[in-house]
Structures are given as structure tokens and as C-alpha cells.
Residue frames as qw, qx, qy, qz and C-alpha x, y, z in Angstrom:
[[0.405, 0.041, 0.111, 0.906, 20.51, -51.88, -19.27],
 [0.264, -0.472, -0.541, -0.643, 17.14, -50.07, -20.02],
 [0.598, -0.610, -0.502, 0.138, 16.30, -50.87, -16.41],
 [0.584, -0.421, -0.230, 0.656, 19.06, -48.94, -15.11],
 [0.016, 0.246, 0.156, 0.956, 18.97, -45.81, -17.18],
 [0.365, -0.573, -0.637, -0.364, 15.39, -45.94, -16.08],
 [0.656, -0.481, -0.384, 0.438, 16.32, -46.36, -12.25],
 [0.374, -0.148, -0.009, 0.916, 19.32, -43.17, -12.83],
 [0.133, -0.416, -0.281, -0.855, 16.58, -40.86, -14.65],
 [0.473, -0.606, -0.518, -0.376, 14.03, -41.58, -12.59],
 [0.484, -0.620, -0.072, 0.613, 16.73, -40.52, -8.95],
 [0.355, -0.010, 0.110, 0.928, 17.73, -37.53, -10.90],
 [0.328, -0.660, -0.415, -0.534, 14.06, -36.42, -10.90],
 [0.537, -0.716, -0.446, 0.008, 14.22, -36.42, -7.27],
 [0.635, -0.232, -0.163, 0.718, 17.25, -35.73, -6.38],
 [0.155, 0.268, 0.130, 0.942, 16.45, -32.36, -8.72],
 [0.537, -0.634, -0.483, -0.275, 12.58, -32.43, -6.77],
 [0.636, -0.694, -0.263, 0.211, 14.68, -31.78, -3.48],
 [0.549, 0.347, 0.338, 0.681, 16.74, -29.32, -4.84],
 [0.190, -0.529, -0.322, -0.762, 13.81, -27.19, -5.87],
 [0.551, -0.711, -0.435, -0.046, 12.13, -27.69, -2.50],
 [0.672, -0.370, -0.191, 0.612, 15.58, -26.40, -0.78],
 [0.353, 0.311, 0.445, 0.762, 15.54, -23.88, -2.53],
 [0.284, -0.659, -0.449, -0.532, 12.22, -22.76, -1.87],
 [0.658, -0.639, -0.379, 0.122, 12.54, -23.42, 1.43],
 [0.674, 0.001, -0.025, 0.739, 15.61, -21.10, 1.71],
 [0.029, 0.520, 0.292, 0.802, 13.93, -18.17, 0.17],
 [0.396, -0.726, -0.427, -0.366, 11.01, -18.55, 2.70],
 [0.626, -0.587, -0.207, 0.470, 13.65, -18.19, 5.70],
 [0.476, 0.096, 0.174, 0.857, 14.67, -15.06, 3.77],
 [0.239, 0.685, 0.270, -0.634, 13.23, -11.52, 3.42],
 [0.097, -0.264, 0.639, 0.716, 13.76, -12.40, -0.37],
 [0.037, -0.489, -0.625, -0.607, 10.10, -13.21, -0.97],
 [0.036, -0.821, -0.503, 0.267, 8.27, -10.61, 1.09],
 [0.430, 0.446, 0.492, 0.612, 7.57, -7.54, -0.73],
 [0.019, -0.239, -0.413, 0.879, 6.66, -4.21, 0.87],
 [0.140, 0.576, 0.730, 0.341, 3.62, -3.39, 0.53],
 [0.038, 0.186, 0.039, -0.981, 2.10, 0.66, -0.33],
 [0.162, 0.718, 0.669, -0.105, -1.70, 1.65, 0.26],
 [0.021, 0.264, 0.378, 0.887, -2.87, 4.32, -2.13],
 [0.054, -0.644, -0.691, 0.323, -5.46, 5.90, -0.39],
 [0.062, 0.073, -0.149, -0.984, -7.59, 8.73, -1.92],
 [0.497, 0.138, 0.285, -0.808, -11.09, 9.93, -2.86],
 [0.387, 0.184, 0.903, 0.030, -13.86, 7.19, -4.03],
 [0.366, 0.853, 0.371, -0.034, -15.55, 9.99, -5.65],
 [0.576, -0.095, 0.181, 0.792, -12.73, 11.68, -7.91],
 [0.148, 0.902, 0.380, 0.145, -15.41, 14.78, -8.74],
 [0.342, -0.913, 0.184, 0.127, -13.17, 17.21, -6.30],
 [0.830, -0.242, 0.271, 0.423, -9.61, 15.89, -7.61],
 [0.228, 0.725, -0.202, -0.618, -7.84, 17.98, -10.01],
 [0.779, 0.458, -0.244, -0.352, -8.36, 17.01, -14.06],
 [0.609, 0.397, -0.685, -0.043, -5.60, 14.42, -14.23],
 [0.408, -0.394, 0.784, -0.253, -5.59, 12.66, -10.72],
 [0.931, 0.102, 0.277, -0.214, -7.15, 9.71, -12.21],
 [0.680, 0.639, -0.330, 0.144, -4.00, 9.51, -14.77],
 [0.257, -0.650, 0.610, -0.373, -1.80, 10.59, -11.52],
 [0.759, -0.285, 0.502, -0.302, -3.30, 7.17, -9.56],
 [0.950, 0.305, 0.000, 0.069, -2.69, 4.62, -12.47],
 [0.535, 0.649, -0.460, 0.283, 0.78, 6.05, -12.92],
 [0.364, -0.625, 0.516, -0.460, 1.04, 5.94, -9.07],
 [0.949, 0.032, 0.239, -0.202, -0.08, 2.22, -9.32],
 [0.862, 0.447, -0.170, 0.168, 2.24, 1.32, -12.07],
 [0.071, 0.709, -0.473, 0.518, 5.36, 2.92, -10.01],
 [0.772, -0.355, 0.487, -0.199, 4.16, 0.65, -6.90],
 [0.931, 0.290, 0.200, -0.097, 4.95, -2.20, -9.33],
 [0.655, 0.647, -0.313, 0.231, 7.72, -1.50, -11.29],
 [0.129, -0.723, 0.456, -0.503, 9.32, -0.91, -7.91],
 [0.509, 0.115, -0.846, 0.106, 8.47, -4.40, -7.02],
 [0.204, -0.187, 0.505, -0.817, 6.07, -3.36, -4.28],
 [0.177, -0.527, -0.825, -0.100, 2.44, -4.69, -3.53],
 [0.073, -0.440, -0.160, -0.880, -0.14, -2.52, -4.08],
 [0.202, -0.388, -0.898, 0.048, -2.91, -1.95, -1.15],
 [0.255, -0.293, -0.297, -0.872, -5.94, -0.46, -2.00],
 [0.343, 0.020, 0.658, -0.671, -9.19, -0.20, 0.40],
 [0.193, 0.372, 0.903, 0.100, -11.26, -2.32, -2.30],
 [0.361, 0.738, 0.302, -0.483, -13.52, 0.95, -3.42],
 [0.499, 0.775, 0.335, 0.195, -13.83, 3.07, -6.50],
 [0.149, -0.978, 0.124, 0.076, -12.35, 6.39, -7.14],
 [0.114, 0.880, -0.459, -0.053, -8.50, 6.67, -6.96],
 [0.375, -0.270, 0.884, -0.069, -7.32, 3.51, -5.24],
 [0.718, 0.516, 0.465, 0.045, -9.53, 1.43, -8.04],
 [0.525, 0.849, -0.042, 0.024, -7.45, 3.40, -10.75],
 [0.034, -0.719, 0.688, 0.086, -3.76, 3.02, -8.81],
 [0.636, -0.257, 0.726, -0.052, -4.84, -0.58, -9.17],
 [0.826, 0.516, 0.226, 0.005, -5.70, -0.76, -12.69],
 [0.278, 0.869, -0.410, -0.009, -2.12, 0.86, -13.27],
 [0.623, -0.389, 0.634, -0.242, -0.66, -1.97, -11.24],
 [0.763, 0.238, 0.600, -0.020, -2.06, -4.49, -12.75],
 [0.620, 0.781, -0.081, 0.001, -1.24, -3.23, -16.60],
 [0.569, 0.681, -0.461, 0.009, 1.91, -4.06, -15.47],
 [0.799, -0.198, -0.555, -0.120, 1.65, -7.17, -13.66],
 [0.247, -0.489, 0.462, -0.697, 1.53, -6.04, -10.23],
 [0.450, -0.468, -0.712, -0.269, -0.12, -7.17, -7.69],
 [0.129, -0.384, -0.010, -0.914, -2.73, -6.00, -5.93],
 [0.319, -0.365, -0.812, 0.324, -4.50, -6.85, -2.42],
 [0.302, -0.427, -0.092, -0.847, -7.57, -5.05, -1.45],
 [0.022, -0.312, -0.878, 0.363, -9.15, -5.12, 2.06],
 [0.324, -0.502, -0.470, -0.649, -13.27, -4.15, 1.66],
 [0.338, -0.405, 0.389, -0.755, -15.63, -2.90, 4.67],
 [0.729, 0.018, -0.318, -0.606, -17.95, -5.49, 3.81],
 [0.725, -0.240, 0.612, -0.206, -18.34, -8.84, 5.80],
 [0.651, 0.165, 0.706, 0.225, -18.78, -10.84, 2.02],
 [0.182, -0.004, 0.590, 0.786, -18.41, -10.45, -1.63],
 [0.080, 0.529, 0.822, 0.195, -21.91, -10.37, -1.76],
 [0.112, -0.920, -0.318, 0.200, -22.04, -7.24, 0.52],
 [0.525, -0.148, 0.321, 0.774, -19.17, -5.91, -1.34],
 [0.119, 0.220, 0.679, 0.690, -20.97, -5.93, -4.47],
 [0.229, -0.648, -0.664, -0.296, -24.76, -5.25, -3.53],
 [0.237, -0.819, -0.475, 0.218, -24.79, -3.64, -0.56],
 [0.333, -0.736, 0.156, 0.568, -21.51, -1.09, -0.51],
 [0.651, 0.759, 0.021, 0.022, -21.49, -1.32, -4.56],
 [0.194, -0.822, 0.450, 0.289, -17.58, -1.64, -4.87],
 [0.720, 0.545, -0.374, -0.214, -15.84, -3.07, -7.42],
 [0.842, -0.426, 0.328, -0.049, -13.81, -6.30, -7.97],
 [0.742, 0.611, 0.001, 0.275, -12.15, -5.92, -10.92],
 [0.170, 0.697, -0.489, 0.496, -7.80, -4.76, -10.88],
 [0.551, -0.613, 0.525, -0.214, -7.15, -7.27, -7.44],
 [0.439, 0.267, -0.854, 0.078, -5.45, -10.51, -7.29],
 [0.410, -0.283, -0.824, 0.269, -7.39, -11.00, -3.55],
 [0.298, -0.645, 0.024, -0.704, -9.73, -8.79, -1.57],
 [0.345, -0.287, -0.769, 0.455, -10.22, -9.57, 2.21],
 [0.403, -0.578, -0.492, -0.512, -13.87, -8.82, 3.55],
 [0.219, 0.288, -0.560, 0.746, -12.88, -7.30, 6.84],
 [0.443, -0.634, -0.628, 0.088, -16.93, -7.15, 8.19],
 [0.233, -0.470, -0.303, 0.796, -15.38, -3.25, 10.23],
 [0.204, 0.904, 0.344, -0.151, -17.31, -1.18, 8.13],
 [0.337, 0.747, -0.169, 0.547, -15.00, 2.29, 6.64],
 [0.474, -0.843, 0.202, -0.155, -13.99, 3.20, 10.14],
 [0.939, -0.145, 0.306, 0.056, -12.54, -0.62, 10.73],
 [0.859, 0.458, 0.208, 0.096, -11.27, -0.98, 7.38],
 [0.393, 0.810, -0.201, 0.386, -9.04, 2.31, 7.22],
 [0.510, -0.750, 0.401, -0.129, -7.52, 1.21, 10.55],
 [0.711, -0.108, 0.543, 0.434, -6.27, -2.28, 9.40],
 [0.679, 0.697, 0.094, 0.210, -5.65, -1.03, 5.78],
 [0.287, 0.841, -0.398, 0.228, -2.73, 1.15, 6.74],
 [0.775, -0.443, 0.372, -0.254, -1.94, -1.19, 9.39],
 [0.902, 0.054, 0.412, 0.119, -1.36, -3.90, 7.02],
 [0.427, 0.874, 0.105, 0.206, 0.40, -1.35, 4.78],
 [0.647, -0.434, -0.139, 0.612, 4.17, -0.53, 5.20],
 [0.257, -0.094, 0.149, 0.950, 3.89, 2.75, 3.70],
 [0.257, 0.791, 0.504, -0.232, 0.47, 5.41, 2.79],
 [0.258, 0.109, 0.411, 0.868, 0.38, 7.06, -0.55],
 [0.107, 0.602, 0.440, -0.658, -1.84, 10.00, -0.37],
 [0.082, 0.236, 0.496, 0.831, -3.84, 11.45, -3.97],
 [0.492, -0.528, -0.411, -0.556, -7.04, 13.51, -4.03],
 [0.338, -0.266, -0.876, 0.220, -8.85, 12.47, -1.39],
 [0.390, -0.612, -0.236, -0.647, -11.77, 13.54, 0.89],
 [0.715, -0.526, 0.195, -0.417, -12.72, 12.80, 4.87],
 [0.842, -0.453, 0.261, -0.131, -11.64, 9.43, 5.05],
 [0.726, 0.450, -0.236, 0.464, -8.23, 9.41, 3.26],
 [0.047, -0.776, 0.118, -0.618, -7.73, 11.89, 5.55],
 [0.769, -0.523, 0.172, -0.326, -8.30, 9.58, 8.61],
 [0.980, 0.049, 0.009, 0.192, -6.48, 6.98, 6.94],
 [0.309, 0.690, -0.352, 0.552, -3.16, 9.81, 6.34],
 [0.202, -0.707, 0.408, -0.541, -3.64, 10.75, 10.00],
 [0.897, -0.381, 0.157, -0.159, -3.44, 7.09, 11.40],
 [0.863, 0.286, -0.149, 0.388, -0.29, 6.41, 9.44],
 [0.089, 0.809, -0.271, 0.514, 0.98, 9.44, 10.93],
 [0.537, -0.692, 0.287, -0.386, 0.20, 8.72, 14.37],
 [0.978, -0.047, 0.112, 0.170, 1.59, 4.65, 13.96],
 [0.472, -0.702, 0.393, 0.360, 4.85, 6.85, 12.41],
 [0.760, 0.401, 0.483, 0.170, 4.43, 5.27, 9.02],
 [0.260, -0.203, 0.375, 0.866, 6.01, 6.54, 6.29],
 [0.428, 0.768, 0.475, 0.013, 3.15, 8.27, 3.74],
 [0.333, 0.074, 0.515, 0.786, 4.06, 10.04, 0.86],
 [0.459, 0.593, 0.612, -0.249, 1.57, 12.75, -0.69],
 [0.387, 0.332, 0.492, 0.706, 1.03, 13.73, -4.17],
 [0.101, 0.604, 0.123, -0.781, 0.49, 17.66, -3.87],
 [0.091, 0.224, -0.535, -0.810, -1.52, 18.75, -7.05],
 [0.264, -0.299, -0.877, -0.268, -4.00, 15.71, -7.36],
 [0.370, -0.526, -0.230, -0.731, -6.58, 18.07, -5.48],
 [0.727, -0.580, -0.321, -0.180, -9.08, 17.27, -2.11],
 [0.715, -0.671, 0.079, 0.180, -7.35, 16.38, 1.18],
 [0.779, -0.245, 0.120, 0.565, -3.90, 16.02, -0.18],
 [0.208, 0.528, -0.065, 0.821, -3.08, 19.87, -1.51],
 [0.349, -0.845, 0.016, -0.405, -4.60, 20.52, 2.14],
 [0.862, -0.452, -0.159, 0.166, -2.24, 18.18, 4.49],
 [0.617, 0.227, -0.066, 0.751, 0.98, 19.92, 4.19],
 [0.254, -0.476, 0.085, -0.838, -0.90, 23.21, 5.65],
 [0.759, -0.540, -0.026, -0.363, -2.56, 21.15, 8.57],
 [0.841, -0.187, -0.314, 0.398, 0.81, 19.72, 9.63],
 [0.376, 0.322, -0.222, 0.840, 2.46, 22.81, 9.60],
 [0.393, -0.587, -0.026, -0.707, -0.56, 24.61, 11.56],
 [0.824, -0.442, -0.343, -0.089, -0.87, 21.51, 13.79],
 [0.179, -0.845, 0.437, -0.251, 2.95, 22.16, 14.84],
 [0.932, -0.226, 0.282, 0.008, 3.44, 18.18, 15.54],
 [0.267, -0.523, 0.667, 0.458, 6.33, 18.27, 12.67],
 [0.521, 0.479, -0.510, -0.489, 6.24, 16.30, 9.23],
 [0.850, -0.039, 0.475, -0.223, 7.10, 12.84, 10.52],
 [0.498, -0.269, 0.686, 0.457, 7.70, 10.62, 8.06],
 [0.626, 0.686, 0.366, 0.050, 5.42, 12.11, 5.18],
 [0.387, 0.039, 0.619, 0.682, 6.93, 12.83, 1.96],
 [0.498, 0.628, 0.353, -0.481, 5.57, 15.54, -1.13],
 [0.393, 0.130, 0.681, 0.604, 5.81, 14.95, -4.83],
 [0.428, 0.453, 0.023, -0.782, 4.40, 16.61, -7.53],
 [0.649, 0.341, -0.383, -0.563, 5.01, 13.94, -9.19],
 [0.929, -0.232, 0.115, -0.266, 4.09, 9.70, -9.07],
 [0.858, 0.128, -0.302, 0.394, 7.83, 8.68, -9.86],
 [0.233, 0.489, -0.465, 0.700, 9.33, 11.17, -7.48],
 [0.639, -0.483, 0.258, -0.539, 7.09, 10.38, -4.86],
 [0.966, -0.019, -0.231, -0.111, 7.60, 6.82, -4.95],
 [0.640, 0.437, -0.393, 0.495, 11.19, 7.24, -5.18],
 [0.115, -0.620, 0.260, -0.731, 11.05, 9.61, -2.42],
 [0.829, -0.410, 0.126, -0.359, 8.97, 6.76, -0.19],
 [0.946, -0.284, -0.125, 0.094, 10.56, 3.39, 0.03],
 [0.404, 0.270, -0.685, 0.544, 14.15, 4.56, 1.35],
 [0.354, -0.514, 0.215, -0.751, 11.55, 5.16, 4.30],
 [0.872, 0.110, -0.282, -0.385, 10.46, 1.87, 3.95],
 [0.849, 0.103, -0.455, 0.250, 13.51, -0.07, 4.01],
 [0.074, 0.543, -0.510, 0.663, 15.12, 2.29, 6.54],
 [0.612, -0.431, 0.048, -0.661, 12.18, 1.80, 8.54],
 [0.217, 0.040, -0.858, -0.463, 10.91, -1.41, 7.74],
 [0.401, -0.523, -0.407, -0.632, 7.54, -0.40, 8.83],
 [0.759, -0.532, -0.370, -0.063, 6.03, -0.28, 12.39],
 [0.641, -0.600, -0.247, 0.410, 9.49, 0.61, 14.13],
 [0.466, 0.613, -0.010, 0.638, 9.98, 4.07, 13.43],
 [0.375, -0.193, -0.339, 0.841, 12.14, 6.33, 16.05],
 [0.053, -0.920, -0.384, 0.060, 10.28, 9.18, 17.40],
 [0.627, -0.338, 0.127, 0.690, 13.59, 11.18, 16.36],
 [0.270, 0.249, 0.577, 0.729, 11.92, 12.44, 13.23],
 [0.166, -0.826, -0.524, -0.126, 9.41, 14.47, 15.16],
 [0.254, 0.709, -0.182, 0.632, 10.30, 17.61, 16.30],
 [0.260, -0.550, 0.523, -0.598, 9.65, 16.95, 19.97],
 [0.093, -0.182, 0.941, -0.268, 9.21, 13.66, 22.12],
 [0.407, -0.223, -0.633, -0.620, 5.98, 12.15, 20.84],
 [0.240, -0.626, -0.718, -0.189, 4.56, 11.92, 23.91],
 [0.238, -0.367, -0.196, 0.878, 5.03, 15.19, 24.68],
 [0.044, 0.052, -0.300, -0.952, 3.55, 15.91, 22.02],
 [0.421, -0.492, -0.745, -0.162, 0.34, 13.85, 22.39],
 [0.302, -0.623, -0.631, 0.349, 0.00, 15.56, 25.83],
 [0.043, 0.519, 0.104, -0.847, -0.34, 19.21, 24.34],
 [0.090, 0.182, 0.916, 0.346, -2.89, 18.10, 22.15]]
């Protein structure tokens, strides 16, 4: 008798073991676990930023999160190192790609922190490299602050069509990009402006899901994108 209860508990373990695996396995043929993911991209030096962008980025962080997003940050100091400590304070998570080839040259040579990630990936492309696959791997660019190469990283999301968001107010490159689109004449695209980190957010991922990154219509430009590339 003992035997057989034994036998019946011991097939209801499995029976519930394959279950759980179906289960899983269900999800993964779903878009129910992939998460979108939004790079914060601003200045590594936050000197130029105006008095609160460092508050601005954490809140901007914590919004990526609450929103169920994944943060991605280029692995430095400065702003992106501050939307990720917001993140993380409320268990985000957070995926950082670094110029560096290894942690070692992470840490020693390019001095960047490691603290506020769940995973970094040591791309080895230097800052050029790095801000190409960062928004790349990114299905949306949040602009704060920033300086030169936020700037590169804005204007590659543009050209790929990407949605980017910027936070007007938080000083450097982003109180200047809204005047260089309009001078440039190329249209707005898909960038977004907030003044503030829950209205920007809000403001980004219907872009997102509309989108869902990578195939966005060249409808949202004002004129046939490559038309517009060839009066450049």
C-alpha cells in the first residue's frame, strides 16, 4: 500500500515536471518573454547637464522598469550609470555593452564602472564600435544631457529610423537636437520630446510596439528617405 502511494506521488512529480517544462516551452515560442529593450544614452561627464539631470536619469531608469522594459546603457559613467542605478532600485534590469575587449580593460584601462548591471558585454570596438551596436541592439534611444557622442549615438538611431525620445531640459546635446533637426530640414522621424521622464517614456514605447524596432516606414519623414539622403 505504501509502495503504491509512493509509485502515484512520485508520477505526479513528473507528470507536474512536464507541465512546467510545457509551459516554459510555450512562453519561449511567444513574444511573452522578450522585453523591449531602451538605451539611455547621455553625457559620461554630467558637468554641462543642467542641476537635476542626474535625478532626471535615475527617474528615467526607474520608468524603463516599471514599464517592464530592459534598460541599455553603454557601460560608462555619467547619465547612463545613474538611469541604471534607478533601474535597478526597482528591480530592473539592466544590460550594458562596454568599448573594452575585457573586464579588465573595462576597469583599468577605460576606468568604467560595474556596479547597477545584471551583464555587461565587452564589445573590443572601442566608443565609435560600441555606440553603433548599442543602439542597434536597442529598440528604442532615450536621449538626456549629453555631449559629442550621445549625439552620434541620437543620429544613428535616427538614420536606422528608431524611435528615440529626448528629454529637453537635462542640458548638453539634448536642449540642442530639436534645433538641428529642424535646421537640418530631414523632418523629426521618430524622435519624441518630454520635459519630463514619465511623459517621455510614455510618449516612446507606443513607437516601440507600433514599430517593433528595425522596421520603421519611411512615411514618417517628410520626404522619401532616399531622397533625402541624396540632398545631403
Amino acid at each position: 500500500m505504501r509502495k503504491t502511494k509512493a509509485v502515484k506521488k512520485e508520477v505526479a512529480k513528473k507528470l507536474m515536471k512536464r507541465a512546467v517544462v510545457s509551459k516554459n516551452l510555450e512562453s519561449l515560442n511567444s513574444r511573452d518573454h522578450l522585453r523591449y529593450k531602451i538605451c539611455v544614452s547621455g553625457a559620461a561627464e554630467t558637468g554641462l547637464c543642467s542641476k537635476n539631470a542626474i535625478s532626471l536619469a535615475e527617474e528615467v531608469g526607474r520608468e524603463i522598469a516599471r514599464a517592464g522594459m530592459v534598460l541599455v546603457t553603454g557601460a560608462t559613467s555619467g547619465i547612463p550609470y545613474w538611469a541604471a542605478k534607478g533601474a535597478k532600485e526597482v528591480g530592473g534590469m539592466v544590460i550594458g555593452l562596454s568599448p573594452a575587449s575585457s573586464e579588465i580593460a573595462h576597469v583599468k584601462t577605460y576606468r568604467l564602472p560595474t556596479d547597477y548591471h545584471d551583464l555587461i558585454i565587452y564589445t573590443g570596438f572601442e566608443y565609435a564600435g560600441r555606440n553603433l551596436l548599442l543602439t542597434r541592439t536597442a529598440d528604442a534611444v532615450i536621449t538626456i544631457c549629453g555631449r559629442v557622442g550621445t549625439l552620434n549615438e541620437f543620429t544613428i538611431a535616427f538614420e536606422d529610423r528608431k524611435p528615440s525620445g529626448v528629454l529637453e531640459g537635462s542640458g548638453g546635446a539634448a536642449d540642442m537636437i530639436r534645433d538641428i533637426l529642424t535646421k537640418a530640414k530631414r523632418g523629426f522621424g521618430k524622435t519624441v520630446f518630454a520635459k519630463t521622464p514619465k511623459e517621455l517614456v510614455k510618449k516612446i514605447i507606443p513607437l516601440i510596439v507600433e514599430g517593433d524596432s528595425g522596421a520603421h516606414s519611411s512615411a514618417s519623414y517628410n520626404r522619401p528617405y532616399q531622397l533625402e539622403r541624396d540632398n545631403v
